[in-house]
C-alpha positions as CSV (number, residue, x, y, z in Angstrom):
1,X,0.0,0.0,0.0
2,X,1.1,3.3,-1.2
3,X,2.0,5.4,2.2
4,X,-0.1,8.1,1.7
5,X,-3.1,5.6,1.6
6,X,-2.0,4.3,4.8
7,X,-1.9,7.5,6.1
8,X,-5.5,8.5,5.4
9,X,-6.5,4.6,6.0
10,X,-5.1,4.9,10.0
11,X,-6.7,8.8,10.3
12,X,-10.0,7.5,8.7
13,X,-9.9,4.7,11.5
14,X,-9.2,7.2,14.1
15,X,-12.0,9.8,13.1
16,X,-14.5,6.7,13.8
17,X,-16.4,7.9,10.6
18,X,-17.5,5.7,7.5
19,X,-16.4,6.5,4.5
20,X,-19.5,7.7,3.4
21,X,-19.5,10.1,6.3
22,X,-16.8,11.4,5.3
23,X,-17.4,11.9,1.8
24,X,-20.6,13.8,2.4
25,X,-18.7,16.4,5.2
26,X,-16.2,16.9,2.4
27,X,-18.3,16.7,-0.6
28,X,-16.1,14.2,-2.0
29,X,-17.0,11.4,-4.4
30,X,-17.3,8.4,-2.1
31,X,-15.7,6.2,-5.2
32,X,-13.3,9.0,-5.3
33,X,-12.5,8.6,-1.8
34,X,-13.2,4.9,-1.6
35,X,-9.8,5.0,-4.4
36,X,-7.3,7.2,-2.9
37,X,-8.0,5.6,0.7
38,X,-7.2,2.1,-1.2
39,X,-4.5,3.7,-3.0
40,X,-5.2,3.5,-6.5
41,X,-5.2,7.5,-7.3
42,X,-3.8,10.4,-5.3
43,X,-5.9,13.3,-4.6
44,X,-6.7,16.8,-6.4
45,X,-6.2,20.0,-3.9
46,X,-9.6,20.3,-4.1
47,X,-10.2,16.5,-3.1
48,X,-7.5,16.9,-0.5
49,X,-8.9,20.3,1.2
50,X,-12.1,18.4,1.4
51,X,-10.7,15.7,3.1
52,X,-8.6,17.6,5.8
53,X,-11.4,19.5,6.2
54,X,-13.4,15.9,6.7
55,X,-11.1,14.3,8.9
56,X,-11.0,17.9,11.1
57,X,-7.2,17.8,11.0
58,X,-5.2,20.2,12.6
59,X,-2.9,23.1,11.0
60,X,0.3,20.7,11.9
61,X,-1.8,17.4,10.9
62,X,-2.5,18.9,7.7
63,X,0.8,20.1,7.2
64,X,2.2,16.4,8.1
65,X,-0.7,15.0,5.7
66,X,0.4,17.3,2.9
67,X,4.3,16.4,3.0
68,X,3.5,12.7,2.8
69,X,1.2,13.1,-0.1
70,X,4.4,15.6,-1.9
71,X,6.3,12.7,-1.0
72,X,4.5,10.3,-2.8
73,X,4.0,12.6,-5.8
74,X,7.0,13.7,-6.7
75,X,9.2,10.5,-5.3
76,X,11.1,10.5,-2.1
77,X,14.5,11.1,-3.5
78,X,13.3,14.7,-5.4
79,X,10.8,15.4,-2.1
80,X,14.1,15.0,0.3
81,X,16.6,17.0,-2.1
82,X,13.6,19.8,-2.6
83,X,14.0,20.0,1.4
84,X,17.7,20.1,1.6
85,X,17.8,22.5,-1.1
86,X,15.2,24.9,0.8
87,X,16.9,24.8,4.0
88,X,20.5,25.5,1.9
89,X,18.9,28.5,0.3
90,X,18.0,29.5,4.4
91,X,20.9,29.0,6.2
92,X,23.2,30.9,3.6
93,X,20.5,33.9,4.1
94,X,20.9,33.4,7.7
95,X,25.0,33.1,7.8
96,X,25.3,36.3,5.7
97,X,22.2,38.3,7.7
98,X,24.0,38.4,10.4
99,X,27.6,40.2,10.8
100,X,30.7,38.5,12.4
101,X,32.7,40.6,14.7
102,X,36.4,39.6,13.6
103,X,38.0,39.9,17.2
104,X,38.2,36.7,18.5
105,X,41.5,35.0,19.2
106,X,41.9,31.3,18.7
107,X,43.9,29.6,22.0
108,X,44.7,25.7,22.8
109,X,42.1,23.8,24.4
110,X,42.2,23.4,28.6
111,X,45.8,24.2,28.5
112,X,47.3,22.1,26.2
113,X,50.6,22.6,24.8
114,X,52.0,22.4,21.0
115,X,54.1,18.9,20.9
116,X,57.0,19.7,19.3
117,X,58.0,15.6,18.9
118,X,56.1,12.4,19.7
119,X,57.3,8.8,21.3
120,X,59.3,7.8,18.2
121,X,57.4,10.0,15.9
122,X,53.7,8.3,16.0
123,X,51.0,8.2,18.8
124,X,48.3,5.8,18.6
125,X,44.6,6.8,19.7
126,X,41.7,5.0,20.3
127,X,37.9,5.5,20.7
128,X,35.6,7.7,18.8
129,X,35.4,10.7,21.4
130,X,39.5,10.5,22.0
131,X,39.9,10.6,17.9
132,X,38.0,13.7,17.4
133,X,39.7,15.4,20.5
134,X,42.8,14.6,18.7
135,X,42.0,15.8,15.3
136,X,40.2,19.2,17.2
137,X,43.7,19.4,18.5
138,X,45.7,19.1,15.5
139,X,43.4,21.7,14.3
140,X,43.9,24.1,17.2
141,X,47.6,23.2,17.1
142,X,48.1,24.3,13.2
143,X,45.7,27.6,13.7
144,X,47.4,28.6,16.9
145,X,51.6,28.0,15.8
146,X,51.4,27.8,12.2
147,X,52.7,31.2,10.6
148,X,50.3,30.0,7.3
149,X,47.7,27.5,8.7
150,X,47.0,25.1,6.2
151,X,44.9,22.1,6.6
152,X,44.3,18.9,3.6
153,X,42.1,16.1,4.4
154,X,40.3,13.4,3.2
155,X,37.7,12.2,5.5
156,X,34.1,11.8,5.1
157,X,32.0,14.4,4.1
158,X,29.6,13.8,6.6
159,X,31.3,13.7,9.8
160,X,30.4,16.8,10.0
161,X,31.8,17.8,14.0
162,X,34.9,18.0,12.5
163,X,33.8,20.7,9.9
164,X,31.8,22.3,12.1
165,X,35.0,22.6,14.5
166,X,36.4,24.2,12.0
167,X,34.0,26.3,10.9
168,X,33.5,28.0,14.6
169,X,37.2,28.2,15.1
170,X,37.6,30.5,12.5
171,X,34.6,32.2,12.7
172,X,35.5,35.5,13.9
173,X,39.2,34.4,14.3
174,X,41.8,36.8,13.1
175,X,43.6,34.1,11.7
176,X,43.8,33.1,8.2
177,X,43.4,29.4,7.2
178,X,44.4,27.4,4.0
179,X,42.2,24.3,3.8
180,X,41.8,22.0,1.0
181,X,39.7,18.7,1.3
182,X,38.8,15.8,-1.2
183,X,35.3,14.3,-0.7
184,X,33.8,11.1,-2.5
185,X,30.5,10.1,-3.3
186,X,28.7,7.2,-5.0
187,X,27.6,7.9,-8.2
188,X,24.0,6.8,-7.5
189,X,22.0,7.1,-3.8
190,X,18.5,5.1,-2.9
191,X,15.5,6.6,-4.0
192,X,14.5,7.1,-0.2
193,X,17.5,9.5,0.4
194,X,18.5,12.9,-1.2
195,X,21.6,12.8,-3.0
196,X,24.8,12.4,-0.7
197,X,26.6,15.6,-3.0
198,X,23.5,17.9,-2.2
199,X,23.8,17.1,1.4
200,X,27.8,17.6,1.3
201,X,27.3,21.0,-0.1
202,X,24.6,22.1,2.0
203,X,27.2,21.1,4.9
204,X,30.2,22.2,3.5
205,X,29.0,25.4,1.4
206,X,29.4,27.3,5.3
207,X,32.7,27.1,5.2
208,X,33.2,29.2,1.7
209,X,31.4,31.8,3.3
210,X,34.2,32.6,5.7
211,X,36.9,35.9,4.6
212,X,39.3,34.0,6.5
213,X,39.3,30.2,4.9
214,X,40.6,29.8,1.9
215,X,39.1,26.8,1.3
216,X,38.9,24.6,-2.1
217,X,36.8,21.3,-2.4
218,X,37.2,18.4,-4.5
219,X,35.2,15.3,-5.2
220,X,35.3,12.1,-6.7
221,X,33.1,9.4,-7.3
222,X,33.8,6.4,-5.7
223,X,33.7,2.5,-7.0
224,X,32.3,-0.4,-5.3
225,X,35.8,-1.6,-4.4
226,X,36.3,2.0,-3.7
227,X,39.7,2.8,-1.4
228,X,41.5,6.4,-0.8
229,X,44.9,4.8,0.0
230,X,45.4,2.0,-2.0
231,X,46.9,-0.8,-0.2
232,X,47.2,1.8,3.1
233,X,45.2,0.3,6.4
234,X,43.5,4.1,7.1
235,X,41.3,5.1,4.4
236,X,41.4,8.7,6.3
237,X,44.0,10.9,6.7
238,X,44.7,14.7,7.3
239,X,47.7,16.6,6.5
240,X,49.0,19.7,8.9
241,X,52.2,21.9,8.4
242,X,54.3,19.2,10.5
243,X,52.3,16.2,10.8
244,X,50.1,13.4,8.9
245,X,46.7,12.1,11.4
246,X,45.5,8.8,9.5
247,X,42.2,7.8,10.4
248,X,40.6,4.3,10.6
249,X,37.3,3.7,8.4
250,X,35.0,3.8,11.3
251,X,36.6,7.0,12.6
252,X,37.4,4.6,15.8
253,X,41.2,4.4,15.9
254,X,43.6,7.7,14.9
255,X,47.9,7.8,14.7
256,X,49.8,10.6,14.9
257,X,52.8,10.5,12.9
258,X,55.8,13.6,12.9
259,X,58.1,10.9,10.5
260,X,58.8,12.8,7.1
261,X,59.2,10.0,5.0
262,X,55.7,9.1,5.6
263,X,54.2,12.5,5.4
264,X,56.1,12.3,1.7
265,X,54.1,9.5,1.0
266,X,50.6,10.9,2.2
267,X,51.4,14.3,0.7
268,X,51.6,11.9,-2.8
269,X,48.7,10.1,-1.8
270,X,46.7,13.4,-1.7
271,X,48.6,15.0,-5.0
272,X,47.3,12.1,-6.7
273,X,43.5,12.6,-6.1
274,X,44.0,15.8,-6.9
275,X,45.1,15.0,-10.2
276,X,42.0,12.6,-10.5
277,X,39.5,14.3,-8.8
278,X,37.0,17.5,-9.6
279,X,36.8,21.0,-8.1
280,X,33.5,20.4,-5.7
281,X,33.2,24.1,-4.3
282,X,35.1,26.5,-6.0
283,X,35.3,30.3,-4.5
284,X,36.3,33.0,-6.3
285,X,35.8,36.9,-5.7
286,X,37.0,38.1,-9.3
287,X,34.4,39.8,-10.2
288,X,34.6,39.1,-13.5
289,X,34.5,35.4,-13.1
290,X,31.7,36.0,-10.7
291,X,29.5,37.6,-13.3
292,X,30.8,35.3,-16.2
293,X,31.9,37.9,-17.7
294,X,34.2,36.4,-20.2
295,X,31.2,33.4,-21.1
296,X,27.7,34.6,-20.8
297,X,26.6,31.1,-20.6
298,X,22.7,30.2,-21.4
299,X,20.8,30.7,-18.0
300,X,18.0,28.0,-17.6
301,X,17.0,30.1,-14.2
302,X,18.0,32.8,-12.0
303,X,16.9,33.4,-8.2
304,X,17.9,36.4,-7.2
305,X,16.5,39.3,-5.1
306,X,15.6,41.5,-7.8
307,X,14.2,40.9,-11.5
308,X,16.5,40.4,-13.7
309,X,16.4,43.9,-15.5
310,X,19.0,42.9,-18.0
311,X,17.0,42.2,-21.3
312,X,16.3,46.1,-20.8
313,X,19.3,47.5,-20.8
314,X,20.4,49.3,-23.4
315,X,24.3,49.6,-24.6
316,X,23.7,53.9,-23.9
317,X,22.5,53.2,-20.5
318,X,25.0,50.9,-19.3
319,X,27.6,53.2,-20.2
320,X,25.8,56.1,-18.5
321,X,25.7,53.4,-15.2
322,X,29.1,52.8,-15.0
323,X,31.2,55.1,-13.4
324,X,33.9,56.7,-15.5
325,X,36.2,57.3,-12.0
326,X,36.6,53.3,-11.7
327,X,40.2,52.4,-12.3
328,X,38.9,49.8,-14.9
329,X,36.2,51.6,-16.8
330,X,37.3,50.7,-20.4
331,X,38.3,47.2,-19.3
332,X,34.8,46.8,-17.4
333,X,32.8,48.4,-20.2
334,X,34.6,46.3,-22.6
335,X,33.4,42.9,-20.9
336,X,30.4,44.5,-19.8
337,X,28.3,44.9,-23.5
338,X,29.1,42.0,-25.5
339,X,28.1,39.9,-22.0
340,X,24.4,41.8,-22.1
341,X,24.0,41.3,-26.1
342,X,24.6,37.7,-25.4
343,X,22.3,37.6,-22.8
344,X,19.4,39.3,-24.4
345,X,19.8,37.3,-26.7
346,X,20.3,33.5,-25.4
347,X,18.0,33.8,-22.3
348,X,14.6,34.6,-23.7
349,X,12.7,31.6,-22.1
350,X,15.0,31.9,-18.8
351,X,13.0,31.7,-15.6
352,X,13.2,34.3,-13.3
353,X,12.5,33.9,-9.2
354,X,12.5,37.7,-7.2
355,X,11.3,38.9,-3.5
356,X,9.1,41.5,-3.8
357,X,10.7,42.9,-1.0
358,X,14.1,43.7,-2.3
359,X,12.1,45.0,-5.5
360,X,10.8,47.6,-3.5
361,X,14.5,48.0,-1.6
362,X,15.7,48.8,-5.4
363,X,12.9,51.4,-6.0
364,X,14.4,53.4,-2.7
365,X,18.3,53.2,-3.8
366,X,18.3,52.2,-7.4
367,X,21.4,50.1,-6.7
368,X,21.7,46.5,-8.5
369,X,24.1,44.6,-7.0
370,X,27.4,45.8,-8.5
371,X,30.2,47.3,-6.0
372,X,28.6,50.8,-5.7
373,X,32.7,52.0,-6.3
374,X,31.8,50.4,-10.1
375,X,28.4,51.6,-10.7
376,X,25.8,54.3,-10.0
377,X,22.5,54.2,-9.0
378,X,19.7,54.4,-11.5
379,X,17.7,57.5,-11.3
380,X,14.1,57.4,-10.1
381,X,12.3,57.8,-13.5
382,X,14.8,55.1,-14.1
383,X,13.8,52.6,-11.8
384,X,10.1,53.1,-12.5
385,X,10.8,52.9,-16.7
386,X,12.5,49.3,-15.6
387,X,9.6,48.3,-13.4
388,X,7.2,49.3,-15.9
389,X,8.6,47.5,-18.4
390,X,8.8,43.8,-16.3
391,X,4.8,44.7,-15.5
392,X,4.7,45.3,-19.4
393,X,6.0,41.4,-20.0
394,X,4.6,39.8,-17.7
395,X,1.3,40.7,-18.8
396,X,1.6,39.8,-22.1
397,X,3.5,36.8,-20.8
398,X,6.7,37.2,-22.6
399,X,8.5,36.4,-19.7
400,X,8.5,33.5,-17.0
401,X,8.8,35.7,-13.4
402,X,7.6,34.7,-10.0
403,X,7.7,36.3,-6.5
404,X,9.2,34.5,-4.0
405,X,6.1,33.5,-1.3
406,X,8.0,35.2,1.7
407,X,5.8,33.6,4.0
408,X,7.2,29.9,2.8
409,X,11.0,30.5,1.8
410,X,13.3,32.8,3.5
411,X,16.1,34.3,1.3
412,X,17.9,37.6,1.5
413,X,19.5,40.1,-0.5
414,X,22.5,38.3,-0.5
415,X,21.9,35.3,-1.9
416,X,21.2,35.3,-6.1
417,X,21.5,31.5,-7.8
418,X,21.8,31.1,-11.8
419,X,21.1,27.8,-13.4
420,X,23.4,27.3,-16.6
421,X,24.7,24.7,-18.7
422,X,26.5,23.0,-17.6
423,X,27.3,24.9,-14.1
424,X,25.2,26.6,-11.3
425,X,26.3,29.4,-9.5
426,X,25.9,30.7,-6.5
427,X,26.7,34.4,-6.6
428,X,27.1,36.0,-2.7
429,X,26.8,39.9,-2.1
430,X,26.3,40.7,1.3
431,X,27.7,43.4,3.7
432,X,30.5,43.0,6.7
433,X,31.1,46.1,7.8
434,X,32.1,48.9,5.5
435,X,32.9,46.6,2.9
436,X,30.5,44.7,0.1
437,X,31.5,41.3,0.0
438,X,31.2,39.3,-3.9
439,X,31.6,35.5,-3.7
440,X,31.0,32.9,-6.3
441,X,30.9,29.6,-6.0
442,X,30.7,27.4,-9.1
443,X,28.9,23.9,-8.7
444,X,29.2,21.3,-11.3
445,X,29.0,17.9,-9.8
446,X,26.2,16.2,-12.0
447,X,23.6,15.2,-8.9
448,X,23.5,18.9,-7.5
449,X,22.8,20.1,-11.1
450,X,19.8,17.2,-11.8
451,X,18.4,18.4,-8.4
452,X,18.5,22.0,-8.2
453,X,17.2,21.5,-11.8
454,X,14.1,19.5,-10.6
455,X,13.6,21.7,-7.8
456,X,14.1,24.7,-10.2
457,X,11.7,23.3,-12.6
458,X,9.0,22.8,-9.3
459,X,8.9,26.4,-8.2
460,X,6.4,28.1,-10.9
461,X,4.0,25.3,-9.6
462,X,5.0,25.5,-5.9
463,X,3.9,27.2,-2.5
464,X,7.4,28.5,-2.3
465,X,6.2,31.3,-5.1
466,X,3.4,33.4,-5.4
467,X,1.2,33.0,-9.2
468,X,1.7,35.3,-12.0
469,X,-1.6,37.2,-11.1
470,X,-0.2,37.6,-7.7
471,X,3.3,38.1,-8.9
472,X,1.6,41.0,-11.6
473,X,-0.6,42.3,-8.6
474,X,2.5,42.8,-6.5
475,X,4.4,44.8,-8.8
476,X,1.2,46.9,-9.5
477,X,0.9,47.7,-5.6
478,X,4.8,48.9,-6.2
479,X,4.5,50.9,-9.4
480,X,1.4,52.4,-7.9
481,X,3.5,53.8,-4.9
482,X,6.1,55.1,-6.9
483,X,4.6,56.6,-9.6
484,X,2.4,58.8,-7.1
485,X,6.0,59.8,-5.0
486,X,7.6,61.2,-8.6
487,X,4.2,63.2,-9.3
């Protein structure tokens, strides 16, 4: 029996109704009903309002009710990864909301000291809770005496104290970290899971989002047979300045080695999936590789906080945006309009996802998100020409463009993603202190793409938007406001 069926079968049992009862309070066909309760359709909204409404569910019964049923609509693989995405999408609005104070100092735990040798160069630990004090040490040890901190590892992606240790030791440290790990994955997960990459980077993505970590990702995916060191007993290992920390597969048994020789060999070991693996997370705060400015690539979608106004640019206005003081004006505005013709014209059908919030937020300061040293803000009767033009389109439904439902999905001004082929992108503009921070990270492992595609694909139909009438109606509201300030 389909789970959703079992669901309504046990809350059908529970209500102490007949099915024909409950047909009649919900004005539901009872051969309707009679089918979805024995599983052989799944119902409308309409069907399902009725029923909640039948059953007198609760707000959080209803809510449960309606997950199960996504669940078994859409498949349990693209209902998990649609979750992990959405809570991705939140928590990198939530780590760049908030600003870090860069004034704390990183110190050795409960007094320990920096070893400086070991008991004939290797120290053998056991137990899970004594492994990951040693490895939070080694960690402590390299940020605290290392002149350049730099940190390789290959461990699992998902033990995920250890990145997490890392990630709050340098959060707010004003120390600078080098760290370079090399994750695996299987090439194909269960259908009851969302995929192992999409979790990784959901994880790992935090880490990027420091100014202080340097950090590059790589990935690889794994075989059957599959083993990091071939030959080697530890399948784990991490690599300080001075010293190699190989880990067992269960994470259960750790030794400490300070032998050269031996870090030689590791140092190969992790040179050599290097060579074989791909970059996983890959920051960058060029701007021009941020923007793609050198390869407008064809752009499925874009979720960002404002519309993308760039199909109404003109070549005159750009020029007229950009400010002639930058030290790269003729270099910027010589990347800058052969990238827009492009765009206009390979991203007709491209999707567009907004907040109605940050919309308005434009209307007030006129700045898109460009370092405000590179750019000037567009004028009033500027902003309102642009405005009027996306109402313009969207009424005659030359363009795909959806509010984000604020109530449902929480993203900030920082946060803008763009679907291309082959490569999504997450672009990062946020504040942290006086200075506008640009990150891009460029995501091409092939699971992350298939499911931010699906979910992508999902939102036009999906509570996480508003409709185009209500999409149109908000603009309307906005226009209506600003057109009576400027008479």
């Amino acid at each position: 029996m389909l789970l959703f069926a079992q669901r309504i079968e046990e809350l059908i049992v529970d209500s102490g109704e007949t099915v024909q009862a409950l047909a009649e309070i919900g004005k539901i066909d009872r051969t309707t009903l009679q089918r979805v309760k024995s599983g052989e359709r799944l119902p409308s909204k309409k069907i399902f309002s009725g029923l909640c409404k039948a059953l007198r569910l609760s707000a959080a019964e209803e809510e449960e009710l309606k997950n199960v049923l996504e669940m078994e609509t859409i498949g349990q693989r693209n209902y998990y990864n649609r979750k992990a995405i959405v809570d991705l999408i939140e928590t990198i609005a939530e780590l760049t909301e908030h600003t870090i104070p860069f004034s704390k100092e990183i110190g050795l735990k409960n007094g320990a000291v920096v070893k400086s040798s070991l008991i004939d160069g290797m120290e053998i630990v056991s137990g899970h809770a004594n492994v990951l004090r040693l490895v939070e040490s080694a960690i402590d040890c390299e940020i605290f005496a290392s002149s350049t901190p730099q940190i390789r590892q290959v461990i699992p992606y998902d033990w995920d104290v250890v990145y997490d240790y890392i990630f709050q030791q340098m959060m707010g440290s004003g120390k600078n970290l080098v760290l370079q790990d090399i994750v695996s994955f299987p090439k194909n997960c269960s259908q009851s899971e969302a995929d192992q990459s999409l979790l990784a980077f959901k994880k790992l993505a935090a880490l990027s989002l420091l100014d202080n970590v340097d950090y590059q990702s790589r990935f690889y995916y794994r075989p059957s047979d599959w083993h990091p060191v071939d030959g080697g007993v530890f399948p784990y290992y991490l690599l300080t300045s001075n010293r190699l920390i190989t880990l067992s597969k269960d994470l259960a048994t750790a030794v400490v080695y300070q032998d050269a020789g031996l870090y030689q060999v590791y140092d190969g070991y992790f040179s050599d999936l290097l060579d074989n693996s791909a970059p996983f997370i890959h920051g960058s705060r060029d701007l021009f590789e941020i923007y793609a400015l050198e390869d407008a690539l064809p752009t499925k979608l874009v979720m960002q906080p404002i519309p993308c106004f760039s199909r109404y640019f003109t070549d005159e206005m750009i020029e007229k945006q950009l400010n002639r003081d930058f030290s790269y004006f003729e270099a910027l505005l010589a990347a800058v309009l052969p990238f827009y013709d492009k765009f206009r014209a390979d991203n007709k059908g491209m999707v567009d996802v907004f907040s109605l919030k940050y919309l308005r937020q434009f209307m007030e300061d006129g700045y898109i998100y460009l370092p405000e040293e590179m750019v000037y803000p567009f004028a009033p009767a500027e902003r309102l020409q642009l405005i009027k033009q996306l109402h313009a389109d969207l009424v005659a439904s030359e363009r795909k463009c959806y509010a984000i439902n604020e109530d449902r999905l929480f993203m900030n001004s920082a946060v803008e993603f763009s679907n291309e082929d082959p490569t999504l992108r997450l672009i990062l503009h946020y504040q942290r202190g006086n200075e506008t921070i640009f990150k891009h990270l460029a995501i091409n492992e092939v699971n992350i793409i298939n499911a931010f595609e699906e979910f992508f694909n999902s939102l036009p139909t999906s509570d996480y938007v508003l409709g185009r009438e209500e999409t149109i109606a908000g603009i309307e509201s906005i226009i209506r406001d600003y057109s009576s300030d400027e008479s």
